[in-house]
N, C-alpha and C positions, 0 to 999 in steps of 0.2 A: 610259471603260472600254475594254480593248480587247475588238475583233472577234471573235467566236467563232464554231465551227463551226457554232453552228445561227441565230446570226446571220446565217452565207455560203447556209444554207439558206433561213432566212426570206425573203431576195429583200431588194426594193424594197417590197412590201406591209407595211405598217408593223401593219394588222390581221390577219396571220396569226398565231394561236398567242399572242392577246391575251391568255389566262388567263395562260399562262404568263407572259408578260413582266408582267404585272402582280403578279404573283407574286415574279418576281425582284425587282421595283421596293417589295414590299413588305418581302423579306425583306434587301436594304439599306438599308430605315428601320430596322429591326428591331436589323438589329447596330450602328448607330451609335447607336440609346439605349441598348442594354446595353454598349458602349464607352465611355457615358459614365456610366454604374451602377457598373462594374468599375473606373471610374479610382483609381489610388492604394490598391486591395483587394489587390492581388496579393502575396502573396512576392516580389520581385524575382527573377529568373533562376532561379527554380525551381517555379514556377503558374504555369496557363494555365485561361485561363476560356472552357471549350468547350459548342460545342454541336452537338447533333444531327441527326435527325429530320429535316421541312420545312424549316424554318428554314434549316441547314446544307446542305441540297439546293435554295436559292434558290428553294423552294416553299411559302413561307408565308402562308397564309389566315386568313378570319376566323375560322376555328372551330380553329385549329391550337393543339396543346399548345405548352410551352417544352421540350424535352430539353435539361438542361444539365450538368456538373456541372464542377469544379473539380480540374482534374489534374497533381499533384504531383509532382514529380522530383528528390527530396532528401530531406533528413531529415524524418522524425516532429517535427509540433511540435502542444503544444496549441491555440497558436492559430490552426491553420488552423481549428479547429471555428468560430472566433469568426467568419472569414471568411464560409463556408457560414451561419452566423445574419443577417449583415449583407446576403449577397445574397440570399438568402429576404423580407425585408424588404425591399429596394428592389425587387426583384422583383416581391413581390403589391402595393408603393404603385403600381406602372405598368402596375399589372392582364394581366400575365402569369400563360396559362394553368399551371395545374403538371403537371409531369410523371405519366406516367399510376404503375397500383399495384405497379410491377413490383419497383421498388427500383433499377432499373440506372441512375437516372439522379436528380437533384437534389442530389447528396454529393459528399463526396471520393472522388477515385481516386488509386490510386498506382501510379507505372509498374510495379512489381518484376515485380507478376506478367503484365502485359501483355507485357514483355517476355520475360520466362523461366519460366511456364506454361503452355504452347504446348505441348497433348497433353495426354494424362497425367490420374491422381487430382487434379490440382491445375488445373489447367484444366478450373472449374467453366461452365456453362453462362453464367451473371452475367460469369465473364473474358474468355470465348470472343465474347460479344455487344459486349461494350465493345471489342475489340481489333478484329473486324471493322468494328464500327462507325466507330473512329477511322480504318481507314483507308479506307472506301467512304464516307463521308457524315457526317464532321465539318468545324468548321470554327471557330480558336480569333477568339475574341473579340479586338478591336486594341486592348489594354491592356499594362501596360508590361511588359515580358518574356513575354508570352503566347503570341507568334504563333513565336517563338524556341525558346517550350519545347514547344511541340505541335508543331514541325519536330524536334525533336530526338529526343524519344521514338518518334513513327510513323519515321523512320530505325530506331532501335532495335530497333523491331520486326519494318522490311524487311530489315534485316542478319542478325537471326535465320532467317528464309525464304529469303534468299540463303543465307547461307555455311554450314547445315548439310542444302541439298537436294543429293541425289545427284545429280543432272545437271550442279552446279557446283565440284563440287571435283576439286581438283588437275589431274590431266590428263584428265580427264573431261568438262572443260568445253567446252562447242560453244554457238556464237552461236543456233544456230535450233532451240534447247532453250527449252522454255517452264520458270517458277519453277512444278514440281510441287506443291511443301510448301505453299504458299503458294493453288491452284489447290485444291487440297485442302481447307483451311480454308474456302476461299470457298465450296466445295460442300458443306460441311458446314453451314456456318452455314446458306443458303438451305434446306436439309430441315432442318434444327431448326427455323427460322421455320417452315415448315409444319406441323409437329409441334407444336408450341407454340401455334399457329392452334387448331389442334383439341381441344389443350389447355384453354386458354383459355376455348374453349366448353362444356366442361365445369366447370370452377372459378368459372366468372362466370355458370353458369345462361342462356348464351344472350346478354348484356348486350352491345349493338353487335357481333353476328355479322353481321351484315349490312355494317354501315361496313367492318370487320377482313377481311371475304371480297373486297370490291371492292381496298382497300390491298393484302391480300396477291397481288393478281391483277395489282395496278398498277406504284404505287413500292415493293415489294418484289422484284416478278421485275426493273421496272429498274433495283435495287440488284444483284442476282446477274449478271444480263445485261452489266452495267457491271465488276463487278467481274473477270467467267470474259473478256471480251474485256482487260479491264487486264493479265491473263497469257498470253492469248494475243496480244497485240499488241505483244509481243518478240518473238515468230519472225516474226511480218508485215513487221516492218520490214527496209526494204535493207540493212542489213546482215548480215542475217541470211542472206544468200544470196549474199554478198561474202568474206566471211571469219570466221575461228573466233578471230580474235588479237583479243580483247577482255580487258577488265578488270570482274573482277566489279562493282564500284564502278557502272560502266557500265550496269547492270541497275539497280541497286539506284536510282540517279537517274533512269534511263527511269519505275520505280514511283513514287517521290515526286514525281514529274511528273504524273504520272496523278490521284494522293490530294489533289492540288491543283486540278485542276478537279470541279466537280458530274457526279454520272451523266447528267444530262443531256445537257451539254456533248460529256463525254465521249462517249456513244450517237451523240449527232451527229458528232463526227469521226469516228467509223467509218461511220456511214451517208453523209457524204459521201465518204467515200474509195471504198467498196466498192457501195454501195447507194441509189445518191442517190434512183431511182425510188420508193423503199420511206419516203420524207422525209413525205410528206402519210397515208401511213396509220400509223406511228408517230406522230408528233409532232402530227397530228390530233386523236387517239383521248385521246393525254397530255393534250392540253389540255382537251378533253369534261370528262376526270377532273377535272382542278382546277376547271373549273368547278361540277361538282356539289359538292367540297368548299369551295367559297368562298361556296354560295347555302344561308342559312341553313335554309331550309325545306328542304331536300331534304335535306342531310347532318344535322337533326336528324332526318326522317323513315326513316335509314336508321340510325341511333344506334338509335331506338326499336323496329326490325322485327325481328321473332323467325322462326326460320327455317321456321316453318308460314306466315306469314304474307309471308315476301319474294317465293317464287315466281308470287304472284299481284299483287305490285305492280308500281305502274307504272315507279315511280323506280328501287328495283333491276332491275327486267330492261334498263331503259336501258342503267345504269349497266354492268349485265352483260354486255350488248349490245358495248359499248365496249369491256369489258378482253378480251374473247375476239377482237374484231379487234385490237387489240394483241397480243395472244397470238400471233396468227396471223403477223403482220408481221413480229414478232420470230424468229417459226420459218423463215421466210423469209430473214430475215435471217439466221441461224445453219446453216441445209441449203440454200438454192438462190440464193442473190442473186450467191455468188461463187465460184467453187472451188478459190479456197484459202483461202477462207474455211471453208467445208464440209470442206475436205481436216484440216484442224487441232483443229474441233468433232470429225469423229466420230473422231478421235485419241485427242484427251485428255478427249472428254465423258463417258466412260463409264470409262473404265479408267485 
C-alpha cells in the first residue's frame, strides 16, 4: 500500500493510533470478502457495488453496520432487483451487519438523479445524502466494472458543480476561486445531519442517542471538515497564486483526487502541510473514538443510554470528553494553526 499522509504523521512508532490502523486493517478484509460476494453479480459496465459508512472511511469495527447499496448507470432492468435479492443473501450467510432504518442504503440507486437533482423539489433529502455521501465517504467494491462505474458517475456529479458554479464560467474563471456550488452542498448536508440527529431523537424515542451524539460529534464533523477543506484546498494550492490560465477539467480532477482518499487521510494531509503540531490532538482523540466503538461493552452501553441517564455516566462523559477536544483541535485547525488557512474559512465559512 502506498504511504499516506498520516502514515508520514504516525512516525516510526508503529503503536501510535493503533485503533485506527486496526481499523483500516479490518475494513480491507472487509472489502476483499464482499469482492468476492460481488464476483460475477454485477451488470457489466453499468453497476457498481458501493459502500459506505465505516467501512468506506477505512473505519470498520466490530459493532459497525454494512452501508451498501448497488448503483446503476444505465438502463432500467428487472433484473437488477434479482441482484439486490442475491446480495442480501450472501450478505447475512457472512453475517453482515444490515444497514440501519433509514432506507438510504441496502438497494438500488440510479445515477439520474444524483447527477441532475441537485437543488430544487426534486432533490429530496434520500438524494441529497446519497450524492454527498458518494463523494466524501464511498468506496465501490473491486468487482468487474464496479470501480469504473462509481469513477464515472461521482465525475458526473463533479462536472455538474464545476461547470454550472458562477465563479467558473467563461471569463469569469480565476484559479484561486474556490468550487462555491459544491461548498454549498457540503454545508448543507453537515446541518441536515444535525437536524436529522434531532430528528431522529424524536422518531426513535431516544433509541442510541447517546452512540448518534458521540458519531455526530465525531466521524460526522470529520466528514464536513474533510469535505469544506476538499473545496478549499483549490485556492491553497500553488497554483492558485501562479496563474489564472487553467482548464476547468483541472479542478474537476484536483476533486476526484480528493473522493479517492478517506477523510482521514485526507484531514491528515492538510494537518501535515498546515498543522503538523495539531497531529497528536486530532488524530489522538480519533483514535479514543474508535476505540470505544470497537469495545463491545461500552458502545452497547452507549446504544442503550437515554439522555437523563448519559450526563451521569462514565462511558459517555469519556467519550464526550474526547469529541469536544477534537472539536477544539479542529477549530484550531480551521481559525489559528495558519493564516491562510484562517484567511479562506472565514471567506467562504459563513457566506
Amino acid at each position: 500500500m502506498p504511504i499516506t499522509a498520516l502514515d508520514r504523521l504516525r512516525g516510526n512508532d508503529a503503536s501510535r493510533w493503533s485503533h485506527i490502523a486496526a481499523a483500516e486493517r479490518r475494513s480491507i478484509e472487509c472489502l476483499e470478502v464482499l469482492a468476492r460476494i460481488a464476483n460475477d453479480l454485477l451488470p457489466t459496465d453499468e453497476g457498481s457495488f458501493v459502500v459506505f459508512g465505516s467501512l468506506a472511511r477505512g473505519e470498520y469495527t466490530a459493532g459497525s453496520d454494512l452501508d451498501w447499496t448497488v448503483l446503476i448507470d444505465g438502463r432500467a432492468d428487472s433484473l437488477h432487483l434479482q441482484i439486490i435479492h442475491k446480495l442480501k443473501t450472501e450478505l447475512e450467510k457472512a453475517d453482515f451487519k444490515i444497514p440501519g432504518p433509514t432506507e438510504v442504503f441496502g438497494g438500488l440507486i440510479f445515477s439520474h438523479d444524483l447527477v441532475h437533482a441537485i437543488g430544487g423539489d426534486e432533490d429530496t433529502n434520500k438524494n441529497m445524502t446519497r450524492r454527498l455521501l458518494l463523494l466524501l465517504e464511498s468506496a465501490p467494491i473491486h468487482a468487474a466494472g464496479s470501480v469504473e462505474t462509481h469513477a464515472r458517475i461521482v465525475q458526473a456529479i463533479l462536472n455538474r458543480y464545476v461547470q454550472e458554479d458562477a465563479s467558473f464560467i467563461g471569463s469569469n474563471k480565476r484559479a484561486d476561486r474556490i468550487p462555491r456550488f459544491l461548498l454549498n452542498d457540503v454545508v448543507r448536508f453537515w446541518r441536515t445531519m444535525a437536524v436529522d440527529y434531532a430528528n431522529k431523537y424524536r422518531a426513535r424515542g431516544g433509541q442510541k442517542w447517546a452512540l448518534r451524539n458521540i458519531k455526530l460529534r465525531m466521524s460526522r464533523k470529520l466528514l464536513f471538515v474533510s469535505g469544506f477543506f476538499m473545496c478549499l484546498s483549490w485556492a491553497l494550492q500553488d497554483h492558485a497564486q501562479k496563474s489564472d490560465d487553467f482548464e476547468i477539467q483541472d479542478l474537476v480532477d484536483h476533486l476526484l483526487a480528493w473522493t479517492q482518499r478517506s477523510p482521514l487521510v485526507s484531514l491528515a494531509g492538510v494537518v501535515e502541510r498546515y498543522a503538523p503540531e495539531l497531529a497528536s490532538d486530532i488524530f489522538d482523540n480519533y483514535d479514543s473514538f474508535l476505540a470505544v466503538l470497537d469495545d463491545e461493552i461500552r458502545r452497547t452501553r452507549l446504544e442503550n443510554l437515554s439522555p437523563d441517564e448519559a450526563y451521569e455516566d462514565e462511558v459517555f462523559l469519556e467519550a464526550r470528553g474526547v469529541a469536544t477536544k477534537f472539536d477544539e483541535a479542529l477549530t484550531k485547525l480551521l481559525f489559528e494553526a495558519d493564516a491562510g488557512v484562517a484567511k479562506l474559512v472565514q471567506k467562504y465559512g459563513v457566506f
